[in-house]
N, CA, C and O atoms as a Tripos MOL2 file, in Angstrom:
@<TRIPOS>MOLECULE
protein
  300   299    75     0     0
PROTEIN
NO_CHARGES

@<TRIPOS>ATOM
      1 N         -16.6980    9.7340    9.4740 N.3       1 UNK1
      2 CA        -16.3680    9.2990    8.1300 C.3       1 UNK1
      3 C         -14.9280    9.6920    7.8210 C.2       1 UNK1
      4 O         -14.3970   10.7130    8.2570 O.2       1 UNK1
      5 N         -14.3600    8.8190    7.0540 N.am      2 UNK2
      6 CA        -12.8840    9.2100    6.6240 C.3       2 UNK2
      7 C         -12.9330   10.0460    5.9210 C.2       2 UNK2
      8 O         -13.9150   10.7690    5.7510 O.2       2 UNK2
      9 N         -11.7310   10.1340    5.2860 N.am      3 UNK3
     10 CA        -11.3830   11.2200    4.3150 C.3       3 UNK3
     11 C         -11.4060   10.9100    2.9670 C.2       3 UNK3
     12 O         -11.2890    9.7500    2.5720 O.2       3 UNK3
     13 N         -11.5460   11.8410    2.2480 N.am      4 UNK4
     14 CA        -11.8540   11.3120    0.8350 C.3       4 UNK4
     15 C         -10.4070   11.3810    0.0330 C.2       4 UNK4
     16 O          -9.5130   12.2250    0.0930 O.2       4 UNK4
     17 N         -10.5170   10.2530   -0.6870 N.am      5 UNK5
     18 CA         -9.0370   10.4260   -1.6530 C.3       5 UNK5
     19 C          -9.8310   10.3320   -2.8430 C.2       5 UNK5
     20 O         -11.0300   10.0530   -2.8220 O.2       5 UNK5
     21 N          -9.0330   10.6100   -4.0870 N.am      6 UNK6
     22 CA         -9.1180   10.1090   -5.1170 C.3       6 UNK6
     23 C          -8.1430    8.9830   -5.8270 C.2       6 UNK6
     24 O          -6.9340    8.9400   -5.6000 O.2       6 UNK6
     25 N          -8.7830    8.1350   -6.6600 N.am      7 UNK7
     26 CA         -7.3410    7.4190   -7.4600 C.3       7 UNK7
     27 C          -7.7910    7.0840   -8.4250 C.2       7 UNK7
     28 O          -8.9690    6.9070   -8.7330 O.2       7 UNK7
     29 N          -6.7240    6.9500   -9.0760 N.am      8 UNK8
     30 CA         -7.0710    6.7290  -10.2640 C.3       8 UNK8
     31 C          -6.8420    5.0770  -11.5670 C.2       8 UNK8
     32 O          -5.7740    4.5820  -11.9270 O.2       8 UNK8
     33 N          -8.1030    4.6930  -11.9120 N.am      9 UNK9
     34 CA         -7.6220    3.2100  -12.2890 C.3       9 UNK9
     35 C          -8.2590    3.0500  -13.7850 C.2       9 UNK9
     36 O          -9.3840    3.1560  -14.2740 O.2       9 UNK9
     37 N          -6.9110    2.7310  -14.2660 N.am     10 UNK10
     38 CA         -7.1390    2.4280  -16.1620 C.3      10 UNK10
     39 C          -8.1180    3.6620  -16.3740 C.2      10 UNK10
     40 O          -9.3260    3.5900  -16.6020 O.2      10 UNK10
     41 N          -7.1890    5.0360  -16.2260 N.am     11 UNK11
     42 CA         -8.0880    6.3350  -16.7090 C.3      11 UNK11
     43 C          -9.1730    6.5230  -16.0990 C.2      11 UNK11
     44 O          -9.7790    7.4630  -16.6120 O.2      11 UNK11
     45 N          -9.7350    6.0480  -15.1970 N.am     12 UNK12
     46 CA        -11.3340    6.7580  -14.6260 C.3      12 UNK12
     47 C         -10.7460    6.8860  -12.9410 C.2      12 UNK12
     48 O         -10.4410    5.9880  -12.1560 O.2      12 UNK12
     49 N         -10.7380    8.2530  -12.7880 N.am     13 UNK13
     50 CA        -10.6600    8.7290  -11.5280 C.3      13 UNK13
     51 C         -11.9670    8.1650  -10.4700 C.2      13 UNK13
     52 O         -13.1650    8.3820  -10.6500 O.2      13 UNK13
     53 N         -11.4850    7.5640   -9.5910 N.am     14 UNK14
     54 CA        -12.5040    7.3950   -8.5400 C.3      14 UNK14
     55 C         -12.3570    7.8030   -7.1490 C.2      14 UNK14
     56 O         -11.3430    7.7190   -6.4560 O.2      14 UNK14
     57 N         -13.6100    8.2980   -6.8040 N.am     15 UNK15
     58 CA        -13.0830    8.7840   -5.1440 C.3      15 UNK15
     59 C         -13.7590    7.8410   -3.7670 C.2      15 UNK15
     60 O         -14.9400    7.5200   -3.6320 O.2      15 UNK15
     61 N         -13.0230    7.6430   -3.1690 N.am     16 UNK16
     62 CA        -13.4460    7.0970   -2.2720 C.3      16 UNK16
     63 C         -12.8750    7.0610   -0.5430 C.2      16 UNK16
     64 O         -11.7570    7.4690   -0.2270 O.2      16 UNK16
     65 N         -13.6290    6.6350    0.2050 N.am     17 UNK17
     66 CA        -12.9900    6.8120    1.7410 C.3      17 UNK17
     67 C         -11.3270    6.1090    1.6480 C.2      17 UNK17
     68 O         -11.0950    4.9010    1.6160 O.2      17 UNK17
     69 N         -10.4530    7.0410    1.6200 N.am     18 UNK18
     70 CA         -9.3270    6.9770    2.4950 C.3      18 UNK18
     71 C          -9.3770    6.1940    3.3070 C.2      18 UNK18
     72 O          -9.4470    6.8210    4.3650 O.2      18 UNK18
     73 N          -9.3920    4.5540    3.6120 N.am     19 UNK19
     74 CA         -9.4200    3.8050    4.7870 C.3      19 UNK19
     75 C          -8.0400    3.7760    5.0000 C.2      19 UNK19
     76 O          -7.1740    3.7380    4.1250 O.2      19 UNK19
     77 N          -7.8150    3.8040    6.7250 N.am     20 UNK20
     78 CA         -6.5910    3.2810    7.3240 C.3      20 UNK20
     79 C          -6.0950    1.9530    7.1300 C.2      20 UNK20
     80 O          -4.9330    1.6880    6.8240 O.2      20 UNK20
     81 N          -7.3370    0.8400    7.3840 N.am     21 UNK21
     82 CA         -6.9670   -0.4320    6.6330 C.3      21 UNK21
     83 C          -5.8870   -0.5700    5.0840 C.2      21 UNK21
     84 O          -4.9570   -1.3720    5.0020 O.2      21 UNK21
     85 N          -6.2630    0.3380    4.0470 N.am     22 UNK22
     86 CA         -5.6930    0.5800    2.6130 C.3      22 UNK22
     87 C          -3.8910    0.6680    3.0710 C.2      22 UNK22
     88 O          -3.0570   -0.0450    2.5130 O.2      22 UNK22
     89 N          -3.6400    1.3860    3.8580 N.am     23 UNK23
     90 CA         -2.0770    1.9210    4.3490 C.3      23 UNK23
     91 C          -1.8680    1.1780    4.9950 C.2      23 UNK23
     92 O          -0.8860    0.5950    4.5350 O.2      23 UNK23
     93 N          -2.3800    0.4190    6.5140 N.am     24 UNK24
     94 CA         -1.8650   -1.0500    6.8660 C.3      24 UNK24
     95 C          -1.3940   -2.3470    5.7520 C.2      24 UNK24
     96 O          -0.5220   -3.2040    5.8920 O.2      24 UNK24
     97 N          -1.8960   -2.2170    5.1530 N.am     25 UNK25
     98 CA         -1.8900   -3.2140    3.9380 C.3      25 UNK25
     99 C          -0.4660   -2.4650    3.0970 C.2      25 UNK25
    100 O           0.5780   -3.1110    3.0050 O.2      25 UNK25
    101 N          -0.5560   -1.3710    2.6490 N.am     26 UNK26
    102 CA          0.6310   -1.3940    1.8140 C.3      26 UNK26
    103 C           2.3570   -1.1370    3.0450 C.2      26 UNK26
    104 O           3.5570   -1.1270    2.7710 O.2      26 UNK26
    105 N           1.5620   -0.9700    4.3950 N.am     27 UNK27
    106 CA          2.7630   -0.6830    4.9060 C.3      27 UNK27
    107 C           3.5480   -2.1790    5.4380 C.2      27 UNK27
    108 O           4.7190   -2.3290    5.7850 O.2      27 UNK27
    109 N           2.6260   -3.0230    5.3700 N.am     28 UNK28
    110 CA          2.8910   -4.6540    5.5240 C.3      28 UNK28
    111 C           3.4540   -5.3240    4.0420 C.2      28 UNK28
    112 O           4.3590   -6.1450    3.8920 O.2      28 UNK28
    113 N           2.7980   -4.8310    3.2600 N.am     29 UNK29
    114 CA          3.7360   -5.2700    2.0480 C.3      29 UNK29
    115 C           4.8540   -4.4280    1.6290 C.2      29 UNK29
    116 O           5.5280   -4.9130    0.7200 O.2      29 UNK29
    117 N           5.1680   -3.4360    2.0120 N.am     30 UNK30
    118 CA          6.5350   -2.7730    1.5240 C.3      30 UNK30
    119 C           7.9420   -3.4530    2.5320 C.2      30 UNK30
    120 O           9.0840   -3.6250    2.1060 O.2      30 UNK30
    121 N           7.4270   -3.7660    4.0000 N.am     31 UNK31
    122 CA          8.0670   -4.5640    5.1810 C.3      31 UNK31
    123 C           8.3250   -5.8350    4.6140 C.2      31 UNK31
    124 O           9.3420   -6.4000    5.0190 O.2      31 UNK31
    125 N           7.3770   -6.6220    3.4570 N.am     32 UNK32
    126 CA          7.5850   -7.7680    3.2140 C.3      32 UNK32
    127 C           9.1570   -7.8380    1.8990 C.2      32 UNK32
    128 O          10.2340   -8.4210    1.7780 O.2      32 UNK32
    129 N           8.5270   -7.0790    1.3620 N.am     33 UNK33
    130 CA          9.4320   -6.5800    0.2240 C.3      33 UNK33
    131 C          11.2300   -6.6710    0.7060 C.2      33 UNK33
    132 O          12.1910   -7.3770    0.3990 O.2      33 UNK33
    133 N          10.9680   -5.5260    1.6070 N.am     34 UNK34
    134 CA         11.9860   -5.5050    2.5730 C.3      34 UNK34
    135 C          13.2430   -6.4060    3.2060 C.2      34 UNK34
    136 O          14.4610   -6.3640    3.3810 O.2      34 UNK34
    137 N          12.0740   -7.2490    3.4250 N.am     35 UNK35
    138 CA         12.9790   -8.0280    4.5610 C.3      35 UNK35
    139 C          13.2990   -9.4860    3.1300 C.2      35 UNK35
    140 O          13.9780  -10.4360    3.5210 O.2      35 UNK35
    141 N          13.0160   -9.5100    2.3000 N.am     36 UNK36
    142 CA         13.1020  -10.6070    1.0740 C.3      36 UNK36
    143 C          14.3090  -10.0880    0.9760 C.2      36 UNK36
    144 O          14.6810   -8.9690    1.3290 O.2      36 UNK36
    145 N          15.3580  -11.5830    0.1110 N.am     37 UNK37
    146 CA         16.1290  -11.1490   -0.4900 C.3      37 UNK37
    147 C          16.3080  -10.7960   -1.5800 C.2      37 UNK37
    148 O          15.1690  -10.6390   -2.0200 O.2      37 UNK37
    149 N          17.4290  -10.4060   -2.8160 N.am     38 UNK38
    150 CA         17.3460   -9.3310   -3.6430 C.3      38 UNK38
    151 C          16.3300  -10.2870   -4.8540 C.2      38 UNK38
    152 O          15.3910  -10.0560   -5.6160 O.2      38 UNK38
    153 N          17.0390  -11.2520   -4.5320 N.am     39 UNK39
    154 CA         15.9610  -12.3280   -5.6670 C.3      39 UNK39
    155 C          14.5380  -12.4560   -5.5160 C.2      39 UNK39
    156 O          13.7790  -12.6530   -6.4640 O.2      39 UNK39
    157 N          14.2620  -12.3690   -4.5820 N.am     40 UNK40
    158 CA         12.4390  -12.1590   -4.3090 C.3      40 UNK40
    159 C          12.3360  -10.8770   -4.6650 C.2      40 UNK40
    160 O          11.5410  -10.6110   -5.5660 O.2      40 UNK40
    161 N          13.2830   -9.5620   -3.9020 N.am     41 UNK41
    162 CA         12.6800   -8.9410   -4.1740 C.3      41 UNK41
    163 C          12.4230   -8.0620   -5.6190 C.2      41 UNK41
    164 O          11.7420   -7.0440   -5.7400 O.2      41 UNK41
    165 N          13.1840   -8.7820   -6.6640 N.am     42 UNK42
    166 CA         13.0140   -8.5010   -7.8890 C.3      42 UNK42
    167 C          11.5340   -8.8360   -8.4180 C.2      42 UNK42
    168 O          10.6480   -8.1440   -8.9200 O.2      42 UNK42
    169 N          11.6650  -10.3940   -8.0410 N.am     43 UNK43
    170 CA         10.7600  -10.9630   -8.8590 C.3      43 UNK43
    171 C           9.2470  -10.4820   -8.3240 C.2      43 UNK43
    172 O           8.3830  -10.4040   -9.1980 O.2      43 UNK43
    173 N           8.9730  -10.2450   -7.3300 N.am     44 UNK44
    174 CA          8.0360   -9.3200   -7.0590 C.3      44 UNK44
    175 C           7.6790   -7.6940   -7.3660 C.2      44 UNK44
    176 O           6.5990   -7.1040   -7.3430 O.2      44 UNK44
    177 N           9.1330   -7.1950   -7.6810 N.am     45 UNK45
    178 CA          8.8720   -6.2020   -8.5030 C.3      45 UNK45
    179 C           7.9390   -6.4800   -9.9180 C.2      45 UNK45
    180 O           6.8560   -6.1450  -10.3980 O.2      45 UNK45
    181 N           9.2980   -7.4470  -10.2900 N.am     46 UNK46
    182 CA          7.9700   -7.8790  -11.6590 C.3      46 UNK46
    183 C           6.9520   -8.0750  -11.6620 C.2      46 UNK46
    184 O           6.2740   -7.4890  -12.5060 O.2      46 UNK46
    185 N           6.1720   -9.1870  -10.5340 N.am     47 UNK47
    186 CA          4.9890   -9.4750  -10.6660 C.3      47 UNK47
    187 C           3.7250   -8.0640  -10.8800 C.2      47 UNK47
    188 O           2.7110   -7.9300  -11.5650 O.2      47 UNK47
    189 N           4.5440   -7.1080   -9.7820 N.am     48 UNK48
    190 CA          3.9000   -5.4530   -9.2640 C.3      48 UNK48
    191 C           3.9290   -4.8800  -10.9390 C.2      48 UNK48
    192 O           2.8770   -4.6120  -11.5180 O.2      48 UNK48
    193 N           4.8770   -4.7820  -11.4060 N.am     49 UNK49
    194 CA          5.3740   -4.4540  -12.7800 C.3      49 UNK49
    195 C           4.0210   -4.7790  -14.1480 C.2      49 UNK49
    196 O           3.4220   -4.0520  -14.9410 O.2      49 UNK49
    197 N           4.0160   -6.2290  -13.8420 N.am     50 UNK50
    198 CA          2.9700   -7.1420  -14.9670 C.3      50 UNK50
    199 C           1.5830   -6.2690  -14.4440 C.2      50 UNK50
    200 O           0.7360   -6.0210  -15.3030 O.2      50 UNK50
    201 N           1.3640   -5.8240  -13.0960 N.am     51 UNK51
    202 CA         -0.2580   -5.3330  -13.7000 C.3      51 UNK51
    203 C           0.0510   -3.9100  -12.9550 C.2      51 UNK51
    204 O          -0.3560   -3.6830  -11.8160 O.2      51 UNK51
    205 N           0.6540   -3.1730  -13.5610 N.am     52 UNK52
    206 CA          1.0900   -1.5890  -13.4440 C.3      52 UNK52
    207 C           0.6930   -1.4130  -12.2530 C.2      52 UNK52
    208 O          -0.3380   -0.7810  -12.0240 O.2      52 UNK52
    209 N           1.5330   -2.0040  -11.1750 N.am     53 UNK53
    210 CA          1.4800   -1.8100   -9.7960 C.3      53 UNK53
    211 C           2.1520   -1.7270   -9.0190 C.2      53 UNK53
    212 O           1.9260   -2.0430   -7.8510 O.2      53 UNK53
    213 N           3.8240   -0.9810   -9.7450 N.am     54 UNK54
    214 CA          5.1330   -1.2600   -9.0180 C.3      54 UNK54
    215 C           4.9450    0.2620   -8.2160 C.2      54 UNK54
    216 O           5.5060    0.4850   -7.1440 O.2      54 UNK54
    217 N           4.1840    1.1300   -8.8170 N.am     55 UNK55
    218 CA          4.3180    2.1400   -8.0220 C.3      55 UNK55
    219 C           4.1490    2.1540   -6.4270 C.2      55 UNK55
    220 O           4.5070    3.0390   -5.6500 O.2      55 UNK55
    221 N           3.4160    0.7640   -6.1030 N.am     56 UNK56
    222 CA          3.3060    0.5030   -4.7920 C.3      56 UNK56
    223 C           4.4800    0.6930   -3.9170 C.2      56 UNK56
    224 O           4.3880    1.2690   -2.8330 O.2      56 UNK56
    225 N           5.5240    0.2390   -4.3570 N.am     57 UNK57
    226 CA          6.9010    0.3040   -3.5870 C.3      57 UNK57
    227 C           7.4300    1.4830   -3.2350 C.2      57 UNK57
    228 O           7.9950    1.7540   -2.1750 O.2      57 UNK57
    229 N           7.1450    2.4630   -4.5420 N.am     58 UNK58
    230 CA          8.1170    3.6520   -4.2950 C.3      58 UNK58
    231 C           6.9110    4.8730   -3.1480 C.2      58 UNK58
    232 O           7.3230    5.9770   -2.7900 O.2      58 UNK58
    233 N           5.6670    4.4160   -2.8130 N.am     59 UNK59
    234 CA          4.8830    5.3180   -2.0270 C.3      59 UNK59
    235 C           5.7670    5.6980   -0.5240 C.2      59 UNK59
    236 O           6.7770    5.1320   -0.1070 O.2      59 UNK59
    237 N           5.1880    6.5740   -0.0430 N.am     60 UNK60
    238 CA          5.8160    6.7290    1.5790 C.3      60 UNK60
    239 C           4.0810    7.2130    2.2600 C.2      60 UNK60
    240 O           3.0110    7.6210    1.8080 O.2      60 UNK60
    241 N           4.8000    6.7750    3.8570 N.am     61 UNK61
    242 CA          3.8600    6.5980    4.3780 C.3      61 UNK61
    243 C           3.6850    7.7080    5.3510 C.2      61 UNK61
    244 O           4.0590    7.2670    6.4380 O.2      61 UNK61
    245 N           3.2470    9.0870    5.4890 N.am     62 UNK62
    246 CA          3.7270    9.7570    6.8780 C.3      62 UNK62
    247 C           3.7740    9.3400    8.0290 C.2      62 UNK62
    248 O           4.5190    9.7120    8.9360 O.2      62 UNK62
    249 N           2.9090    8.4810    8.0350 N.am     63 UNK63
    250 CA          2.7260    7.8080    9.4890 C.3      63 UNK63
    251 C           2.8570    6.4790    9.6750 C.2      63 UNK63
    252 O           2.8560    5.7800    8.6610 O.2      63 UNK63
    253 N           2.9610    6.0010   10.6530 N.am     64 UNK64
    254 CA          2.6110    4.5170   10.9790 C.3      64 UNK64
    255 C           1.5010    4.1440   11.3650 C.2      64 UNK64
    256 O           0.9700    4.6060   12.3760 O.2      64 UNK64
    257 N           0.8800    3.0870   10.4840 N.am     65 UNK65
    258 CA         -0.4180    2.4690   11.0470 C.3      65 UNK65
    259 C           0.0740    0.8600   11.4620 C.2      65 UNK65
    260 O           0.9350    0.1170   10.9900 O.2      65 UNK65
    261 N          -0.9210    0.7100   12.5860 N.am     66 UNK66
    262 CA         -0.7730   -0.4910   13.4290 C.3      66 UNK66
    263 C          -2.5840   -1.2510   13.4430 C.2      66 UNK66
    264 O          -3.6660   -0.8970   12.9740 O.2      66 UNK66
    265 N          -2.3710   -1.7620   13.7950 N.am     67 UNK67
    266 CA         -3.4320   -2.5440   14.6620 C.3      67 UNK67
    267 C          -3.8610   -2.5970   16.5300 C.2      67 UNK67
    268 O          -3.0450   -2.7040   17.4450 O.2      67 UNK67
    269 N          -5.2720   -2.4910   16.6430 N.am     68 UNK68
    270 CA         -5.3660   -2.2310   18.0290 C.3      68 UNK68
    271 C          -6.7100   -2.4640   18.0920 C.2      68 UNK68
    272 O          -7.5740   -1.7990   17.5200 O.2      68 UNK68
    273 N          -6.9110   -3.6150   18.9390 N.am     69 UNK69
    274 CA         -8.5090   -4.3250   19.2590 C.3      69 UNK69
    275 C          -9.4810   -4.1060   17.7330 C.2      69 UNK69
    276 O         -10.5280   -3.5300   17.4360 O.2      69 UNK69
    277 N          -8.3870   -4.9770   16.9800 N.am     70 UNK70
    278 CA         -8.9050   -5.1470   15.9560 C.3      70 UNK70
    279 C          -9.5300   -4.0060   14.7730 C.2      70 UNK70
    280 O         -10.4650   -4.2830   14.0210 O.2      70 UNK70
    281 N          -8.8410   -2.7440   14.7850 N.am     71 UNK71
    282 CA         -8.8690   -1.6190   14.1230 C.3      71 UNK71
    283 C          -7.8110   -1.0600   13.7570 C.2      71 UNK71
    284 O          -6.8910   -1.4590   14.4710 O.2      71 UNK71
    285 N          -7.3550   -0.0840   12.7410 N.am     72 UNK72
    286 CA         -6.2350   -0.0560   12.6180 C.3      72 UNK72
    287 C          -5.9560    1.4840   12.9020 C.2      72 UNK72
    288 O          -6.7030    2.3820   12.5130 O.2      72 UNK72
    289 N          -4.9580    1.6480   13.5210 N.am     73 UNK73
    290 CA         -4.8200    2.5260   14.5790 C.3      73 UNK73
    291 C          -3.2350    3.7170   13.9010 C.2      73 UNK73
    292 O          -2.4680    3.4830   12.9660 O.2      73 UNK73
    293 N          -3.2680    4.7580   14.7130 N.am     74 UNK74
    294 CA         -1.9310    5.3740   14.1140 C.3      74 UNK74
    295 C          -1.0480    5.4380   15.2780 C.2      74 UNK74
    296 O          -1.3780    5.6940   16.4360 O.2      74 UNK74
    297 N           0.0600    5.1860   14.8430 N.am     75 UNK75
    298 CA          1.1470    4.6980   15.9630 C.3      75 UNK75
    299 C           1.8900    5.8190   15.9380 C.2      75 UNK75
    300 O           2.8810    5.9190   16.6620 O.2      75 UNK75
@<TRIPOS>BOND
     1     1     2 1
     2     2     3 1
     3     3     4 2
     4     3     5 am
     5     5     6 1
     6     6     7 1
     7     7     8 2
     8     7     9 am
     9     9    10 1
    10    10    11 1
    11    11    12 2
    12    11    13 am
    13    13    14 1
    14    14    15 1
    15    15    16 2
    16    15    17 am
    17    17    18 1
    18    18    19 1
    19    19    20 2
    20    19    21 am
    21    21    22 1
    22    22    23 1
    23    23    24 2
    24    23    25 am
    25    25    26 1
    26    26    27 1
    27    27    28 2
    28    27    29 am
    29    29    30 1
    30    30    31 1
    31    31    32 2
    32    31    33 am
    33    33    34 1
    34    34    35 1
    35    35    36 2
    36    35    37 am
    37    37    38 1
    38    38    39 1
    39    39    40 2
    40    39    41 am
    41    41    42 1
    42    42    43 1
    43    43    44 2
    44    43    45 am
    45    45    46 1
    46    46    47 1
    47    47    48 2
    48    47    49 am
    49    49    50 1
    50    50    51 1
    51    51    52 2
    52    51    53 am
    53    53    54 1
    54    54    55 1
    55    55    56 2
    56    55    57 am
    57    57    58 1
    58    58    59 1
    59    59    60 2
    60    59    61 am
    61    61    62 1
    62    62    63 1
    63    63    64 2
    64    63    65 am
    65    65    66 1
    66    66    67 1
    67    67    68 2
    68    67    69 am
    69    69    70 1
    70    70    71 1
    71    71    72 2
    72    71    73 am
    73    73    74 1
    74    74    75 1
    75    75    76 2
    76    75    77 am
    77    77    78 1
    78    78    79 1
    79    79    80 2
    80    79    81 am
    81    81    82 1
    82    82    83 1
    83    83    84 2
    84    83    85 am
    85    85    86 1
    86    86    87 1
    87    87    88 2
    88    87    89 am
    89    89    90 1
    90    90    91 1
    91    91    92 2
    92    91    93 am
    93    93    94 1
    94    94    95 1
    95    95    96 2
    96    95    97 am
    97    97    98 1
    98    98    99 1
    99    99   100 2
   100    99   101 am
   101   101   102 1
   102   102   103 1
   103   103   104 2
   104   103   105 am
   105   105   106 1
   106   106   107 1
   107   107   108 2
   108   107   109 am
   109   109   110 1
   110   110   111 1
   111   111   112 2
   112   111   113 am
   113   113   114 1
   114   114   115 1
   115   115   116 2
   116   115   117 am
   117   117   118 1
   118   118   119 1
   119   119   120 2
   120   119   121 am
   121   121   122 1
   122   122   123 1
   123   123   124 2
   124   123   125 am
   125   125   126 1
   126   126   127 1
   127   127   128 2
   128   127   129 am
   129   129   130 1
   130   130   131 1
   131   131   132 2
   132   131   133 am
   133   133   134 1
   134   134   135 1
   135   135   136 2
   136   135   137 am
   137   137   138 1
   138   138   139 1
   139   139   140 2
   140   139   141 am
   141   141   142 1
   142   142   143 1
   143   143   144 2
   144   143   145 am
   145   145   146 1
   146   146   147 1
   147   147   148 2
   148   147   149 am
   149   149   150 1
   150   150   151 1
   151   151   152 2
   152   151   153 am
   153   153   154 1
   154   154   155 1
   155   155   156 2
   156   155   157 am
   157   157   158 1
   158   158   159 1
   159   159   160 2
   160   159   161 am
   161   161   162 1
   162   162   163 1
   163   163   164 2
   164   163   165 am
   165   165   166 1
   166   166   167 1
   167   167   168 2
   168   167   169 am
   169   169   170 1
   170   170   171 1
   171   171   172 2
   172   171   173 am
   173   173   174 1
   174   174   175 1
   175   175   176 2
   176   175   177 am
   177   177   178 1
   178   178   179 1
   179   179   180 2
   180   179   181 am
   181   181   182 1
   182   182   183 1
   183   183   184 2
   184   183   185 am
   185   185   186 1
   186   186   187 1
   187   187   188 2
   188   187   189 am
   189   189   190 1
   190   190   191 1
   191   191   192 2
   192   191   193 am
   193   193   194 1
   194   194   195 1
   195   195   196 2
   196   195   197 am
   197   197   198 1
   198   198   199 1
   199   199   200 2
   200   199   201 am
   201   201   202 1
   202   202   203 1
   203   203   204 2
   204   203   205 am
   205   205   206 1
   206   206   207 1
   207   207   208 2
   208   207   209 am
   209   209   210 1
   210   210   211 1
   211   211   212 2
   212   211   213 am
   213   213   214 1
   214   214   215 1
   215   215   216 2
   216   215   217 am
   217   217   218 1
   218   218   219 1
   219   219   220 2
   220   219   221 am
   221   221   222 1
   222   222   223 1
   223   223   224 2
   224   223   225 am
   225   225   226 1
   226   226   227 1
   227   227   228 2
   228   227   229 am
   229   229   230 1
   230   230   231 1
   231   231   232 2
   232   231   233 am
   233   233   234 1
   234   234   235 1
   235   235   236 2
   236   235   237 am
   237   237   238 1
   238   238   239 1
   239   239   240 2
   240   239   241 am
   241   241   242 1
   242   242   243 1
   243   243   244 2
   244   243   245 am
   245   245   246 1
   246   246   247 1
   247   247   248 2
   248   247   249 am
   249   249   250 1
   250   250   251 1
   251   251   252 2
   252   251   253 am
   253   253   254 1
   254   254   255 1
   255   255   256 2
   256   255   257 am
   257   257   258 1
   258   258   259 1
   259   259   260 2
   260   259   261 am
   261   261   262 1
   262   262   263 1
   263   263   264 2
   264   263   265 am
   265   265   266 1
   266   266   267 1
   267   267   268 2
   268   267   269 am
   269   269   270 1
   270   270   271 1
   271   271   272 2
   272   271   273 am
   273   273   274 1
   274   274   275 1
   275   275   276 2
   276   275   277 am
   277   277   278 1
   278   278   279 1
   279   279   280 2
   280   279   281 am
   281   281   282 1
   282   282   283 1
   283   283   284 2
   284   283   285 am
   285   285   286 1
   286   286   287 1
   287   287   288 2
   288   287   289 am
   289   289   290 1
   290   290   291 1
   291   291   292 2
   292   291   293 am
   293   293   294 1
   294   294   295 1
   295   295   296 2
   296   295   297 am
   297   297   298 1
   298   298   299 1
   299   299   300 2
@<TRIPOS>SUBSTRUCTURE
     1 UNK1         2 RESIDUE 1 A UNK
     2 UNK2         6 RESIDUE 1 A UNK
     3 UNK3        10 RESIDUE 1 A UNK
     4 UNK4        14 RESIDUE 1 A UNK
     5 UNK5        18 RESIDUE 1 A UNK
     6 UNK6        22 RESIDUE 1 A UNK
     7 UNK7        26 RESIDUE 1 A UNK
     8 UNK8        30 RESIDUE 1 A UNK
     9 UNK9        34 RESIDUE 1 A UNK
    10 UNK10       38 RESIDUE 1 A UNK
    11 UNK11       42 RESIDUE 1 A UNK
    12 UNK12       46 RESIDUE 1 A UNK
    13 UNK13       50 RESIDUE 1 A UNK
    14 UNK14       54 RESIDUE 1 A UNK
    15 UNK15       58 RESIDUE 1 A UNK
    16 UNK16       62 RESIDUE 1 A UNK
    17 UNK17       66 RESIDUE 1 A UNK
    18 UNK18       70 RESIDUE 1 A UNK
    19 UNK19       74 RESIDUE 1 A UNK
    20 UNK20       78 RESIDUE 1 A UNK
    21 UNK21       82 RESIDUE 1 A UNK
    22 UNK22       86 RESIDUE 1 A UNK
    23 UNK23       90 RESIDUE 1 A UNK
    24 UNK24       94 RESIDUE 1 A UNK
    25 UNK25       98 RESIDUE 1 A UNK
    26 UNK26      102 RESIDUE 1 A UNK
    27 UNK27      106 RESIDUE 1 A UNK
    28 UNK28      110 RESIDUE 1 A UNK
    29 UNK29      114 RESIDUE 1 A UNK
    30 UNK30      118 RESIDUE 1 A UNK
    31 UNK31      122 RESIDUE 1 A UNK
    32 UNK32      126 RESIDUE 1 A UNK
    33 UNK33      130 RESIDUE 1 A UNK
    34 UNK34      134 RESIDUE 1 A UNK
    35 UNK35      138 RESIDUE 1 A UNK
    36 UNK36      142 RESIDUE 1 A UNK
    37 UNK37      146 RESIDUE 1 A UNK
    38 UNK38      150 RESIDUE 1 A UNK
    39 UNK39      154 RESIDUE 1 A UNK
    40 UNK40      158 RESIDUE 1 A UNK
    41 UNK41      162 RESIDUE 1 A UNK
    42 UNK42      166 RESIDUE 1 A UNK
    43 UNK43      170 RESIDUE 1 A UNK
    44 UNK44      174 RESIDUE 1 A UNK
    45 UNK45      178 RESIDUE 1 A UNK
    46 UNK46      182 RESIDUE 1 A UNK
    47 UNK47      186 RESIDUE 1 A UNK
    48 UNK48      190 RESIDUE 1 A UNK
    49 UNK49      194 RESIDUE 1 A UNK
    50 UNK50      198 RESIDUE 1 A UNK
    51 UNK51      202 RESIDUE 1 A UNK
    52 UNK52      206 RESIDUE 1 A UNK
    53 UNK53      210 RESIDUE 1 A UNK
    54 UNK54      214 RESIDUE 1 A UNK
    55 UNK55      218 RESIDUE 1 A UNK
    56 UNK56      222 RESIDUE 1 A UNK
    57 UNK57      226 RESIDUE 1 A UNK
    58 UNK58      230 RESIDUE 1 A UNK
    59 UNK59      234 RESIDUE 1 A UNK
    60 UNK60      238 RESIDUE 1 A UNK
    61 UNK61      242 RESIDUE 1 A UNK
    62 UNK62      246 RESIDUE 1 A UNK
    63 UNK63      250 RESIDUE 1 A UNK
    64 UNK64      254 RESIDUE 1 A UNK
    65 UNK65      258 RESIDUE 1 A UNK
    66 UNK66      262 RESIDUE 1 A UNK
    67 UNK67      266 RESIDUE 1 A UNK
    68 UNK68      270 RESIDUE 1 A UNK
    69 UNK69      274 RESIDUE 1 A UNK
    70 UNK70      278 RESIDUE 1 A UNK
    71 UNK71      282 RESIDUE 1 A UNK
    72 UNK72      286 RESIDUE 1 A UNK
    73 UNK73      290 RESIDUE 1 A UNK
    74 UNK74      294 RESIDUE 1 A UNK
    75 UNK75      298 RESIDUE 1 A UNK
């Protein structure tokens, strides 16, 4: 079993498994962010912005997660 995180959404703390999948996903959208230019990558700030979700951008990742026979793996 993974690890447990907590987070927290519109005030009610919830805990749940820490999936590696969760960090593949934001480490593919911060790469997307990335590689956009400044005009995308504004306007996607905003969009992140409109449902209090810009904090996504400023996270860090300690590690790298990948993919590997269809699981997501630490690189």
């Amino acid at each position: 079993m993974g690890a447990m995180a907590t987070f927290d959404v519109e005030g009610s703390s919830i805990s749940a498994v820490a999936q590696p999948f969760r960090f593949y996903l934001l480490k593919r959208l911060q790469e997307e962010v990335t590689a956009n230019l400044a005009e995308a990558r504004l306007e996607l700030g905003q969009l992140l912005a409109s449902v209090n979700m810009q904090a996504l951008l400023d996270m860090t990742l300690t590690r790298e997660i990948g993919r590997a026979h269809n699981l997501e793996v630490s690189l």
